[in-house]
C-alpha positions in Angstrom: 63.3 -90.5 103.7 66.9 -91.2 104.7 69.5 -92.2 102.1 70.4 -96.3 102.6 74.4 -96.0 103.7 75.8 -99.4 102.1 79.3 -97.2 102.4 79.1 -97.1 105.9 81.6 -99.2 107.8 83.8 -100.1 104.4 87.4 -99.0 104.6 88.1 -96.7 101.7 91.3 -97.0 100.0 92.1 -93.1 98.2 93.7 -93.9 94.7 94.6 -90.5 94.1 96.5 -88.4 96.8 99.5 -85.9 97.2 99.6 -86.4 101.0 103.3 -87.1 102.1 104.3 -84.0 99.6 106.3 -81.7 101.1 109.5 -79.4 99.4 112.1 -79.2 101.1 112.7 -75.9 103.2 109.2 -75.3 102.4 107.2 -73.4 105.0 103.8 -75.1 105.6 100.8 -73.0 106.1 97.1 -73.6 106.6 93.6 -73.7 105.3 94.7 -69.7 104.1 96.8 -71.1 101.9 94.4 -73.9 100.4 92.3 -70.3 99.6 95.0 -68.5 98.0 95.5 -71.2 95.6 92.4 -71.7 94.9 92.0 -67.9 93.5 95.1 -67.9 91.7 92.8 -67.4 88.6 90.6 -64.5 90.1 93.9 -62.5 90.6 95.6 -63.4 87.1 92.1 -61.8 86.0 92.2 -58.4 87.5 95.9 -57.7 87.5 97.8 -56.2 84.2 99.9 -59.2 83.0 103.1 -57.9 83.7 102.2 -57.3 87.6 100.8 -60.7 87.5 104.0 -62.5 86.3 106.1 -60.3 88.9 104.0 -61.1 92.0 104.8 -65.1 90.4 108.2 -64.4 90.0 108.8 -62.5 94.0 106.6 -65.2 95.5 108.8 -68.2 94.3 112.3 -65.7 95.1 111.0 -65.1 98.6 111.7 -61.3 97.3 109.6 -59.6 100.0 110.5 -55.7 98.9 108.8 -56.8 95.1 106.0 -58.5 97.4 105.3 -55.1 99.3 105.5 -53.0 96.0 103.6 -54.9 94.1 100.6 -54.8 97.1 101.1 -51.5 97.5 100.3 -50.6 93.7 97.5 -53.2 93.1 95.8 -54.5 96.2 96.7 -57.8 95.9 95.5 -59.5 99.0 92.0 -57.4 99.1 91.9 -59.7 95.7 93.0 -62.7 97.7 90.0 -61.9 100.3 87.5 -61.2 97.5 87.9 -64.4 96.2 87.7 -66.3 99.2 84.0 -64.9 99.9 83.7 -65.9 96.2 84.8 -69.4 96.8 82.7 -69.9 100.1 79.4 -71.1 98.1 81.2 -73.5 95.5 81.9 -77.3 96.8 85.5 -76.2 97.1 84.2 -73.9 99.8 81.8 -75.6 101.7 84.6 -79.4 101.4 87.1 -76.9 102.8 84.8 -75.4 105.9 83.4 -79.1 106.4 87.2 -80.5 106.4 88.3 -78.3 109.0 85.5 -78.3 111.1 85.5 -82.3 111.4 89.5 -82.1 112.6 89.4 -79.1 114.6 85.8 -77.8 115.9 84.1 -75.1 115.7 85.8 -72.2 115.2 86.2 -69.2 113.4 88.1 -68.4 110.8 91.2 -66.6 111.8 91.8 -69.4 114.7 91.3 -72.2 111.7 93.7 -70.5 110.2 95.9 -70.3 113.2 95.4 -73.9 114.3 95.5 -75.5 111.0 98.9 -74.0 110.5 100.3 -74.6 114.0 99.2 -78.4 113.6 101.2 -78.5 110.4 104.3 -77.7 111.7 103.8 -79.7 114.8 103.2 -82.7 113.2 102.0 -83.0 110.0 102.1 -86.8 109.7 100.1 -86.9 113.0 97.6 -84.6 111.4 97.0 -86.6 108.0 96.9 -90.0 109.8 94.3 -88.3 112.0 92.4 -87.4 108.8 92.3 -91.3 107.6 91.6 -92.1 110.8 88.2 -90.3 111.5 87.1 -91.0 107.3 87.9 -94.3 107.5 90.8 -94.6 104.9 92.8 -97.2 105.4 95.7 -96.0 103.0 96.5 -93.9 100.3 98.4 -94.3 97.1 100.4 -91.1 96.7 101.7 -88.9 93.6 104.3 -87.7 94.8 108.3 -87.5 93.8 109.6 -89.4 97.2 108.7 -89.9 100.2 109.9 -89.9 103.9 109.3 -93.2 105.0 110.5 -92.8 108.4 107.5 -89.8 108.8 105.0 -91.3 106.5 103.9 -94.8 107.0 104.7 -97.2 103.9 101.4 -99.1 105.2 99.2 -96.0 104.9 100.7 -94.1 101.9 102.1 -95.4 99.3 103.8 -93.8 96.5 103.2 -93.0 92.3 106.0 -92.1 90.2 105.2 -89.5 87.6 106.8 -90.2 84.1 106.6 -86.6 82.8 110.3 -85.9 83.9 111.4 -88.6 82.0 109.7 -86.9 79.0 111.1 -84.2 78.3 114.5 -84.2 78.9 116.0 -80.8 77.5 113.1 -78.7 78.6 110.2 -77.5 77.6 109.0 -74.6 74.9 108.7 -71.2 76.0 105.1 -71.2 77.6 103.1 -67.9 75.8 99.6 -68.1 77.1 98.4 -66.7 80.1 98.7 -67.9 83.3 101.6 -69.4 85.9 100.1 -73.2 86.0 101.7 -75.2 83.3 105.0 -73.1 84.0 105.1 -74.3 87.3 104.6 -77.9 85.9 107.0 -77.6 83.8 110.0 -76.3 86.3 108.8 -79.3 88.6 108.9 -82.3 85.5 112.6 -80.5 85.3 113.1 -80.3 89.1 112.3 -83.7 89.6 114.2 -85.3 86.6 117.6 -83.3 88.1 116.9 -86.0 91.4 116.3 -88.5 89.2 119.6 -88.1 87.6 121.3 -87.2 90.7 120.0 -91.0 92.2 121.2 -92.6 89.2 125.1 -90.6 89.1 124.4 -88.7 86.1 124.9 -84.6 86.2 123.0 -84.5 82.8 121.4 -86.8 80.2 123.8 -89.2 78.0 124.5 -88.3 74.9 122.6 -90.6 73.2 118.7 -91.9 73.3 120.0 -95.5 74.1 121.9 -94.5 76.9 119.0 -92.5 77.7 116.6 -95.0 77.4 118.8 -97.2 80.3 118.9 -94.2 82.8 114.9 -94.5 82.4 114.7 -98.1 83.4 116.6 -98.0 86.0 115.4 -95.3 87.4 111.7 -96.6 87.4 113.0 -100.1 88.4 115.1 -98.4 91.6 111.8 -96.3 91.8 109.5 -99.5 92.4 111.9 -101.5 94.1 111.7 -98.7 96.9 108.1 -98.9 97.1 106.3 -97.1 94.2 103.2 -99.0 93.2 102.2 -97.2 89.9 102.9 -94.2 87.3 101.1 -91.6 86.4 101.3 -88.9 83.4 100.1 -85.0 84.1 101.3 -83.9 81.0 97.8 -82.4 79.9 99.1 -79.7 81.7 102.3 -79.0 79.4 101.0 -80.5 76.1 97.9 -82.3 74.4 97.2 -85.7 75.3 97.6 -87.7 71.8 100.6 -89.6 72.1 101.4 -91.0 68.6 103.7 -94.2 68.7 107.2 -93.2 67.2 109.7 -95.0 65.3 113.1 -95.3 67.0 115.2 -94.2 64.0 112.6 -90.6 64.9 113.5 -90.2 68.0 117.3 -90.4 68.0 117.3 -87.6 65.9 114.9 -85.7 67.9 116.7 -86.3 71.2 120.0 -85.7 69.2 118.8 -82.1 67.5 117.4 -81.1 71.0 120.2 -82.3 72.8 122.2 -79.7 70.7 120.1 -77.0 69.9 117.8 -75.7 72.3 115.9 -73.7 70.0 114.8 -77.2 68.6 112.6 -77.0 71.8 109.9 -75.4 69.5 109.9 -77.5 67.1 107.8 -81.2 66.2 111.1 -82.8 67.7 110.0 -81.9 70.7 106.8 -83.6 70.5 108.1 -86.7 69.0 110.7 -87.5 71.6 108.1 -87.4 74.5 106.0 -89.5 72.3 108.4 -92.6 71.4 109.4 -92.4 75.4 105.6 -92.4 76.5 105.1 -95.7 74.7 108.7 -96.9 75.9 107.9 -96.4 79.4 104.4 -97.8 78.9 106.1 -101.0 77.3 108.2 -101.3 80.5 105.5 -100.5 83.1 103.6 -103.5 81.2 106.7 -105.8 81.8 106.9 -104.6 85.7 103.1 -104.8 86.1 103.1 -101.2 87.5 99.4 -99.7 86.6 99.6 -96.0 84.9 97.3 -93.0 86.1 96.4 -90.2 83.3 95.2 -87.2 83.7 92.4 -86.4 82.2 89.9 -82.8 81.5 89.8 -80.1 83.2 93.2 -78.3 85.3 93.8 -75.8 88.4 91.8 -72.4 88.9 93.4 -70.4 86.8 94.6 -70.8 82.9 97.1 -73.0 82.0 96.2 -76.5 80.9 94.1 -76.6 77.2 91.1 -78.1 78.3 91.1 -79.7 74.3 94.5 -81.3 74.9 92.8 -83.0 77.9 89.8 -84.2 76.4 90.6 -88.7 77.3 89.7 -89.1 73.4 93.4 -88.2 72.5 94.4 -91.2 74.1 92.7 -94.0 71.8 95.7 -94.3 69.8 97.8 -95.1 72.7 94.9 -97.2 74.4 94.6 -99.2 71.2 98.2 -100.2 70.8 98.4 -104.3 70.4 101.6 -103.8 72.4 99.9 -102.4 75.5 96.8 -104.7 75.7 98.4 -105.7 78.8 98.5 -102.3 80.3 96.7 -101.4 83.1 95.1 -97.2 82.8 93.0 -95.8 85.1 91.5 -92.6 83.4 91.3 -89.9 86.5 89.5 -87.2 87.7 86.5 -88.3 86.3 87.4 -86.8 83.1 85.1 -83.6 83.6 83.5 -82.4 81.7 84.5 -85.3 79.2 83.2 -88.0 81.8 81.0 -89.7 79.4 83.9 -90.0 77.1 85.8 -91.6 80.2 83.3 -94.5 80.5 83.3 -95.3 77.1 86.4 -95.5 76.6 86.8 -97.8 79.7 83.6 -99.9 78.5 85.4 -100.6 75.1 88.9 -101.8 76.6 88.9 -103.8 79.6 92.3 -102.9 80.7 91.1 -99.1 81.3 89.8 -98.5 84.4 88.8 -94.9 85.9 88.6 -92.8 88.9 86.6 -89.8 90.1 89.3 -87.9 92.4 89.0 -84.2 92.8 85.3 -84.4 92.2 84.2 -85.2 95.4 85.5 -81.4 96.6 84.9 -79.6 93.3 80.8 -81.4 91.8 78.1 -82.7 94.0 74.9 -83.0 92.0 77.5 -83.6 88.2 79.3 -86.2 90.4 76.1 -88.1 91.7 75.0 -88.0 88.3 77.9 -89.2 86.9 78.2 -92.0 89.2 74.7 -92.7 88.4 75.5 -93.4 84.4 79.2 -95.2 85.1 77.8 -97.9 87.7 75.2 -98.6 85.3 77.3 -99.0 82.2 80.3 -100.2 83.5 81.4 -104.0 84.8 81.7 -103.7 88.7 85.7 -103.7 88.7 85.7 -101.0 86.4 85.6 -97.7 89.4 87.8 -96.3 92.1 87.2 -93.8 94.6 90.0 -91.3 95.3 90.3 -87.9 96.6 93.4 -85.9 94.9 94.3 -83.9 97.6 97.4 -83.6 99.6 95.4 -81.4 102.6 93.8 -83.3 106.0 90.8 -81.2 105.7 89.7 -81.9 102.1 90.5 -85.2 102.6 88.5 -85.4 105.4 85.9 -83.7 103.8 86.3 -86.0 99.9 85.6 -89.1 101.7 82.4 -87.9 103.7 81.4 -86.3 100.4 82.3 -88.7 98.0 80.5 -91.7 100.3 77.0 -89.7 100.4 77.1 -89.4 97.1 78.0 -93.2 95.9 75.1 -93.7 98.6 73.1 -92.1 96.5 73.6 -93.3 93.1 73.8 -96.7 94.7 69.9 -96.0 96.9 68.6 -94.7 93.2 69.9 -98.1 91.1 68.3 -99.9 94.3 64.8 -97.5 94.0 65.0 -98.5 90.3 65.3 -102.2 90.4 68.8 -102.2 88.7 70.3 -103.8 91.5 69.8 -105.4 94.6 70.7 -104.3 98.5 73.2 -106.9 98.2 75.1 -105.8 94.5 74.8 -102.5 96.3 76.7 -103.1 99.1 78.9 -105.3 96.7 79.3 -102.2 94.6 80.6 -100.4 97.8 83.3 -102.2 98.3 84.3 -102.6 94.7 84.3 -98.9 94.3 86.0 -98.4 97.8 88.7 -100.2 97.8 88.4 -104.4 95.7 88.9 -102.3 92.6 92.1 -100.9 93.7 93.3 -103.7 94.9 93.0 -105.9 92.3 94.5 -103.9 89.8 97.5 -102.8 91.9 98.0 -105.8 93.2 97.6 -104.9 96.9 96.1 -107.3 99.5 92.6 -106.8 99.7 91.0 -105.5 103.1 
């Protein structure tokens, strides 16, 4: 029996992106590349630690003498290639051969590899608009630091602001676990910040929180003026998720000591400056009526983020404040494997809201599942559909993916007398793209 499509024909609106993301001076690359990443924890695995960090460290220098060495002595891209054939059962795998397929035929995969990459660099724009174009996405809102909107069409992407720069603003402590993930977050939370300094005139942080604390402001107001719709906060990856509200008198002398000493980095001061500014920031994002994304559960493919610190439960201190009743959070990622958790949490305060991005490429029959237990427990404003990807071919390939499978969890609440054709089709849209909407303020479709 064929699967009822109430998805079919309903523009989808991707709440979680990173399309529009591109570094300046970087070189862009194909689906290869999407592999590589993807086994990042395979090869941290099997190389000594020390060969590990250096093939990091070479890779971000462009030193291509370390690069040669370091293959030489330990095989590095035959690990690269294992992983790959690893990787082609897994729903990352089979998203990424489905992706590519749907934007550029059949073909094998050196010339995917070849045409992917040459389409890139031709136009990558052109490429991504062609992906919303045959999965029916009618725009996408964007995490991302800036964007080019001359290249990258303010009606089809539109951007989120991460607050994590703000956070920390005198670094981070020395990370000691294994691993190159959370490093990398944390040079880009201090990469970005240095631009958001730079905008605002200011070589460094002030000298004091206050001071500080008005850099912040306007930064996010200059930020949302331009055309940033929402925040979001990644710092799972960096640090546990319970924010605890701070008092002021706290978090002068935090920013103070670490202003001065560095070695406060690794100390509680740390923690309590990027705690009084999370609620700060949260206060103001209430004020401007800009919604907040969090991460939440599980990271990358290789170690890094503490899947404890992620777990969404750290955040019912900061979802219970009486100052932030107002404040709109939309849990993301589905939470796994705390996606129960999510849904409770969003079933007790009806200002939280959640998402399911990255599943759609990474779960199929967790994701059905899960969609299963949130539409029937949750009020029908409460879900958004989104993709977390800033590649054409899993985008492509997250829409078809993730439309199937709210098909199915939709034709099984139908099956079971929970709801009728028509709530089903209702709950389509809602999940597609009303949701969304509503809650970012956007004109609805």
């Amino acid at each position: 029996m064929s699967i009822p499509t109430f998805t079919a024909g309903v523009p989808a609106i991707d709440h979680h992106s990173h399309a529009g993301y591109v570094r300046p001076g970087e070189r862009l690359e194909g689906i290869d590349a999407l592999q590589r990443e993807n086994a990042m924890g395979h090869l941290e695995a099997n190389l000594p630690v020390e060969a590990f960090d250096a093939f990091i460290a070479a890779r971000a220098s462009g030193d291509a003498g370390e690069l040669a060495r370091l293959e030489a002595e330990h095989g590095i891209q035959a690990l690269f290639d294992e992983s790959s054939v690893f990787q082609s059962t897994s729903v990352y795998g089979v998203s990424l051969a489905e992706g590519t397929r749907a934007l550029y035929g059949e073909l094998d995969h050196a010339e995917a590899v070849r045409v992917s990459t040459q389409q890139r660099e031709d136009d990558f724009p052109g490429l991504y608009d062609r992906a919303l174009e045959v999965s029916e996405t009618a725009l996408v809102l964007t995490d991302i630091p800036s964007i080019d909107a001359q290249s990258w069409s303010p009606e089809r992407y539109k951007p989120i602001g991460r607050i994590d720069p703000y956070l920390y603003p005198f670094g981070h402590p020395a990370f000691r676990r294994r691993g190159s993930d959370s490093p990398r977050f944390q040079r880009v939370f201090g990469s970005i910040l240095r631009d958001l300094l730079d905008a605002e005139g200011l070589g460094q942080p002030p000298a004091t929180l206050g001071a500080y604390l008005e850099f912040v402001r306007s930064s996010i107001i200059r930020r949302q003026e331009s055309g940033f719709v929402g925040l979001k906060i990644a710092s799972a990856y960096v640090r546990s998720l319970d924010f605890t509200r701070r008092s002021r008198e706290s978090a002068e002398s935090a920013y103070t000591l670490l202003r001065q000493d560095a070695g406060a980095l690794e100390t509680p001061a740390y923690t309590a400056l990027a705690d009084y500014l999370v609620f700060a920031i949260a206060e103001l994002a209430v004020e401007r009526e800009l919604p907040v994304q969090i991460h939440t559960g599980m990271g990358h493919a290789e170690p890094g983020l503490l899947l404890s610190g992620a777990d969404p439960r750290h955040l019912e201190p900061l979802l219970s404040d009486r100052a932030l009743n107002r404040l709109r959070v939309i849990l993301i990622h589905g939470g796994y494997p705390y996606t129960s958790h999510l849904a409770a949490l969003s079933q007790a305060h009806g200002n939280v809201f959640v998402d399911f991005s990255w599943m759609p490429y990474l779960h199929h029959h967790a994701l059905e599942r899960m969609l299963q237990e949130w539409l029937e427990l949750l009020p029908a404003d409460k879900v958004m559909f989104g993709t977390d990807t800033g590649q054409p071919e899993f985008h492509v390939a997250s829409v078809a993916r993730g439309r199937l499978l709210l098909d199915r969890a939709l034709a099984s609440g139908v099956a079971d007398r929970l709801w009728t054709t028509t709530q089903a089709e209702w709950l389509a849209r809602r999940v597609l793209n009303e949701n969304l909407c509503r809650v970012y303020g956007l004109e609805a479709l």
